[in-house]
C-alpha positions, 0 to 999 in steps of 0.5 A: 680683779685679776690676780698678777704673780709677783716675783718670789724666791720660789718662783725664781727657783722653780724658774732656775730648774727649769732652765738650769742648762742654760743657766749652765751654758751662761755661766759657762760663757761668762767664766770664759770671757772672764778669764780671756778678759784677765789674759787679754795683754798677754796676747800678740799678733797675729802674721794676718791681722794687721792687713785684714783690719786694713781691709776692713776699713776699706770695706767700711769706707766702701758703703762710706762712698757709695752712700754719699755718691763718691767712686770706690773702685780703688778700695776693691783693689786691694793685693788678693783680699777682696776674695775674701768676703767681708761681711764679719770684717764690716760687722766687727768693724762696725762693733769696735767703733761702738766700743772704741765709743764707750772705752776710749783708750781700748787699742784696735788689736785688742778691741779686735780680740774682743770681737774675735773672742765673743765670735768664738763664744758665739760658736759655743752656743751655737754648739749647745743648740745643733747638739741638742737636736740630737743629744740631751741637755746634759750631754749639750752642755759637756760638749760645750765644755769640751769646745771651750777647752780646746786650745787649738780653737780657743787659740784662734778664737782670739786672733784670728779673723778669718777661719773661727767666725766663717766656722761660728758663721757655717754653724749659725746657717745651719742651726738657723737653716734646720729649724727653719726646715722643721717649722716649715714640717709642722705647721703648728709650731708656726700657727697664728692666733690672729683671725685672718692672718694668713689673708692680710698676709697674703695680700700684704706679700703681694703688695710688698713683691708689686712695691718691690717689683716697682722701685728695682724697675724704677733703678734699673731705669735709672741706670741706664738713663743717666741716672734721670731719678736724680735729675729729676730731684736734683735739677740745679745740683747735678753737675757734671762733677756729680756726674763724674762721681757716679760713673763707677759705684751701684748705686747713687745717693738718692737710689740709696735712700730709696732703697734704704727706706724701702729695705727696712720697711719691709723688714720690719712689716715681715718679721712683725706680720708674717708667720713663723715660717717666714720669720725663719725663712728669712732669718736663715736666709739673712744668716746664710747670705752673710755666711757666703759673704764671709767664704766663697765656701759659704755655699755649702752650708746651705747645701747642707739645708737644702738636702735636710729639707728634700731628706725630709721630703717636705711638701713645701721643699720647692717653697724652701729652696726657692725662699731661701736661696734668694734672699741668700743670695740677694744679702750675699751679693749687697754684703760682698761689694767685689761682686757688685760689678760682675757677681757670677764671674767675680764668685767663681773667680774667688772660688778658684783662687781659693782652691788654688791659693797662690801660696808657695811656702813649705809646710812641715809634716812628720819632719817633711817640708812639703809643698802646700799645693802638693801635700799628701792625702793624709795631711788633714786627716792626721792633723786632725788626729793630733791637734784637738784632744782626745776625750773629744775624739774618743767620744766623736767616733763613738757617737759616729757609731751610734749615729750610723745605727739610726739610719736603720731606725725611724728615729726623729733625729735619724736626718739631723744625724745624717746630715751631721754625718756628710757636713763632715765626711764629705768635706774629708774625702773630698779634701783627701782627694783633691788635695787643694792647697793648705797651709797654717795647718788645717785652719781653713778647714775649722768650718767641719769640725762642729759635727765632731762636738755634736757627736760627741754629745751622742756618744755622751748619752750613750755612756750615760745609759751604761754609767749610772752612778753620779759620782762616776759620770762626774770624774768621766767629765772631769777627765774629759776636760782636764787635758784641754785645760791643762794644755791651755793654761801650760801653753798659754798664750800660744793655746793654738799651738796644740799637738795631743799625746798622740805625737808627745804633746806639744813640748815634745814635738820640737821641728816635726810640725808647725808650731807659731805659724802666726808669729805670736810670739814676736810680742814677747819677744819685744817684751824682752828686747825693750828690757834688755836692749838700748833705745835705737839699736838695730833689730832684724827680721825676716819681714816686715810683717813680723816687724810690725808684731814685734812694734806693737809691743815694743817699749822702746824706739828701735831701728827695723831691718830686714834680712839677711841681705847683702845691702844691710849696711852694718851688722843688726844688734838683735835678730828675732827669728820665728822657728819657722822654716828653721829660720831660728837655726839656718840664719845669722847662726854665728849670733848668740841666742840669749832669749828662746820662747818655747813649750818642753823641747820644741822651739817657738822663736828665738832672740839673738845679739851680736857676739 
């Protein structure tokens, strides 16, 4: 008779201290979430969400048409958006709708958030697992205190869709990417227990590739034949209107049926009979495909595998590099349709517009307004210095020293250390020497911060082999966290905008740097033109853009126009004005400011009437 264990308190809190850092690092999740969800209203727009989320749909229906054998070309001309991969757009997308489903009045902003906020969580995680590769559970889950009160990524983490998910993206291809390498180092840890195994694999491999082989034969046939597959299938319904439709897509409906079918067939006949190594191989191959579809930049992190890989000098590098690097790039090309008609060209294209991003605007620093395409080569570094909190900091560079002593060492961890060490110094010199052109601060550069936490999980250890009273090691955490919660709730809900005490705190900036770059603030600013204006009058902008920001939240009817120009036909009623450019200052400076949103002296936007 066999004896089955049932569930006791005992054993539930034997399991608890066992696992009682991810427990940890769950409740920490949930406390965040939660108090997102309490301040979700409070959140405006961001200056790029409303069109990104356009371009979203149209992604959406880009797969739409192609399934049902209907042109898309029109979808992918679309001002410079298809340069940016879409594969977190289609995937949010696809989330908002399940949740649209569920909670039907949940507005798209807000749903979008949502997603936003989870994908920044997700980061956390992630943070927690990269760390512990070099660092104590302890110290994992300070660090991820550490992330989670950081108002500048907190800020982004809700509205913005484009620099936080490619960061949670780099960060997943990375974690993924490294265990992949290290199962692939030590055989046991991916072991079968099935007698055989490695045989049916082997031929089961060779099936599946000769299967494979067979049916893109079979396409590229098809492609060049006038799509005979669906002639053959469909004699009487191919007209010469299905004709027309399929001239300007990859693939027709019956190709992508085939494909579909095929597709998860294999899938699931890897994942449920391969060994652990090809799980992960293509686990981390699927993850890096979709970080290139995110970011041209996406490249980079699986450099960064590549290089743990051959660093290790694993036998079996070749198999990796090879593995890897295609199932990259065959989800990177089906995840990004701008590629589809000429991927190598259409890669670099996008890699060039990146660099050299036609972007003509000024970009305020120390006072000055520098050119974005000709900034100085300490714009990332001191920004840097001055927008994430200094216990963070502080801990980073001394977990940089440790990290440089064990490249004298045969420590396990000495590569993990390493490659954290270029993922971020790299990038650094490289930006400092080629200046590229950045605005909206270093936001495009989010993707190299995740080493900066991970060292500062080294340096945490290393602390805690000199502090040893309990009672100490918690008031050092507590002073390391409580900057970034103070900010966060004082700034609240422009967490983003964060300059530490290097440069007097965000209240004491006032015009030296960039502030609400995103023009969140034009939702509080309707908030109190609908309490104090009249139905229909008229309110100014600079743009449209900034309009539809203000609308979103507006309780009341108003007239938009943009200025200032000659051909307004009357004077507006309002003018909202970000501080941006000095807009708030060098515009309509004989109306009456009578609402300014600010933090301490420095200015975010300014709401003025008529006198």
């Amino acid at each position: 008779m066999v004896q089955q264990k049932m569930a006791s308190p005992k054993n539930l809190k034997l399991w608890f201290r066992q696992n009682i850092w991810e427990c940890l690092l769950a409740g920490l999740i949930l406390i965040s979430f939660g108090i997102f969800l309490f301040t979700l209203s409070d959140y405006g727009v961001s200056y790029d969400e409303p069109v990104f989320y356009v371009y979203a749909d149209r992604m959406i229906q880009v797969y739409k048409n192609m399934a049902v054998g209907e042109n898309f070309g029109t979808l992918l001309d679309f001002n410079e958006h298809p340069y940016y991969g879409p594969a977190y757009l289609i995937g949010g997308r696809i989330l908002i709708g399940i949740f649209q489903a569920v909670f039907s009045g949940l507005e798209i902003y807000n749903a979008w958030h949502i997603v936003n906020f989870l994908t920044f969580l997700l980061g956390a995680v992630l943070i927690f697992i990269l760390t512990r590769r070099v660092a104590s559970k302890p110290a994992s889950i300070i660090v991820v205190g550490l992330y989670l009160t950081q108002p500048l990524l907190w800020g982004h983490g809700v509205m913005n869709p484009k620099d936080i998910p490619f960061m949670a993206a780099f960060l997943a291809t990375m974690v993924t990417g490294l265990k992949m390498v290290d199962v692939f180092n030590h055989p046991d840890s991916g072991r079968e227990t099935r007698k055989g195994s490695r045989t049916q694999w082997s031929r089961k491999a060779r099936f599946g590739f000769i299967l494979v082989l067979f049916w893109v034969g079979i396409i590229l046939v098809d492609r060049f034949s006038e799509n005979f597959l669906a002639r053959l299938l469909f004699p009487t319904q191919f007209s010469g209107f299905t004709t027309t439709l399929l001239n300007f897509k990859i693939l027709n409906l019956v190709e992508f049926g085939f494909l579909t079918g095929i597709g998860l067939t294999g899938f699931i006949l890897f994942f449920r009979k391969s060994p652990a190594r090809i799980r992960w191989l293509i686990l981390a191959g699927v993850v890096s495909g979709l970080t290139v579809a995110n970011r041209v930049l996406g490249p980079a992190a699986a450099g960064l595998v590549l290089f743990y890989a051959f660093m290790q000098n694993s036998k079996k590098r070749w198999k990796i590099t090879f593995g890897f690097v295609g199932i990259t790039l065959l989800v990177a090309y089906a995840a990004w349709p701008f590629l589809w008609d000429k991927p190598i060209y259409r890669f670099f294209d996008s890699l060039r517009v990146m660099i050299a991003f036609p972007w003509i605007a000024t970009v305020r620093l120390d006072g000055i307004d520098f050119p974005a395409s000709d900034l100085p080569y300490y714009f990332f570094p001191k920004l840097l210095a001055i927008q994430f909190t200094l216990p963070l900091l502080l801990s980073a560079v001394a977990g940089t020293a440790v990290c440089l002593k064990w490249l004298r060492t045969k420590r396990q961890n000495r590569g993990t250390g390493v490659v954290l060490m270029v993922w971020f110094w790299l990038p650094m010199m490289a930006v400092m020497a080629v200046r590229p052109t950045l605005y909206d601060n270093f936001r495009q550069l989010l993707f190299i911060i995740p080493p900066l936490f991970a060292m500062a999980g080294v340096a945490v250890d290393e602390f805690a082999r000199w502090v040893k009273a309990p009672a100490f090691r918690i008031a050092l955490v507590g002073v390391g966290l409580l900057p970034g919660i103070i900010a966060g709730f004082w700034l609240h809900p422009y967490e983003y905008v964060y300059y530490n005490g290097l440069v007097g705190w965000t209240g004491s900036i006032e015009r030296r740097y960039e502030t609400d770059y995103w023009g969140t603030t034009m939702c509080e600013a309707a908030k109190y033109v609908s309490g104090q204006a009249q139905p229909g009058d008229t309110v100014l902008f600079t743009g449209p853009t900034l309009s539809q920001l203000f609308e979103r939240c507006a309780t009341l009817p108003f007239t938009y126009v943009f200025g200032p120009s000659e051909s307004l036909a009357e004077q507006p009623d309002v003018a909202v004005f970000w501080s941006r450019f000095d807009n708030d200052i060098v515009l309509y400076p004989d109306y009456d400011p009578v609402f300014t949103i600010r933090r301490g002296r420095t200015v975010f936007a300014v709401v003025k009437v008529m006198p």
